[in-house]
N, C-alpha and C positions, 0 to 999 in steps of 0.2 A: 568491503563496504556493505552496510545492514541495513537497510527497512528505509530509516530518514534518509540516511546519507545515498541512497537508492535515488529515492524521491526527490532529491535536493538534483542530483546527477538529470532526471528527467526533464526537471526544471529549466536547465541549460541552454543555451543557443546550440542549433540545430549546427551540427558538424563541429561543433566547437565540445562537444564530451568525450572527454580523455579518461583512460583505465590506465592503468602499467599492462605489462603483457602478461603476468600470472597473477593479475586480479579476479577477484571472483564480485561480483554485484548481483545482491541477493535483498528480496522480499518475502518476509516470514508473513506467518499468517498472526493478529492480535491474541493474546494470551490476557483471562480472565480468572477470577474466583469472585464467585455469587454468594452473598447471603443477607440474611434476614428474611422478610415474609414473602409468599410469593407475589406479588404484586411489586417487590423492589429488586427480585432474582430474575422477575420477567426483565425487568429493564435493565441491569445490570447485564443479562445472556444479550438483548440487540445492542446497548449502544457500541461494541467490539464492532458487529457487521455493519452495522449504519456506519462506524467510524470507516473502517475499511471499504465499504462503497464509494463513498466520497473521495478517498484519498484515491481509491482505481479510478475514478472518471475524471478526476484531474490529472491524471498519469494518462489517462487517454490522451486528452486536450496537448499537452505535453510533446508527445512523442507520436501525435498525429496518426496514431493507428486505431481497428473498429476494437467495438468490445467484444469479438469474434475473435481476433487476432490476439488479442491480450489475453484472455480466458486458456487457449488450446498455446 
C-alpha cells in the first residue's frame, strides 16, 4: 500500500486498521518538475511541500500522535 492508500489506512477507526502480515505501508515523499519563469518554478518547487504539510497534519489528527513522533 503507497502514499493514498497509507492515508486512507490512517483515516480508519482506531483499532479497526488491518494490514495482512507481509504488507509493507509506505509514504513517499511528492515528486515534481518545474518550469517556466521563475516566479511559476518558485510555486511549482512549494506547492509539493505545502501539499505534503497538510496531508502530515491530518495524519497527525489521524493517528493521534505529536509531530515529534511522526517526524523521527
Amino acid at each position: 500500500m503507497s502514499s493514498m492508500g497509507a492515508f486512507l489506512l490512517s483515516a480508519g477507526t482506531k483499532g479497526k486498521r488491518y494490514s495482512l502480515q507481509n504488507s509493507r505501508i509506505m509514504i513517499h515523499q511528492p515528486l515534481s518538475g518545474a518550469q517556466g519563469g521563475q516566479t511559476d518554478i518558485g510555486i511549482q518547487v512549494q506547492a509539493p511541500f505545502s501539499f505534503f504539510h497538510l496531508i502530515f497534519c491530518i495524519n497527525i489528527l489521524f493517528v493521534s500522535n505529536s509531530l515529534y513522533t511522526m517526524i523521527i
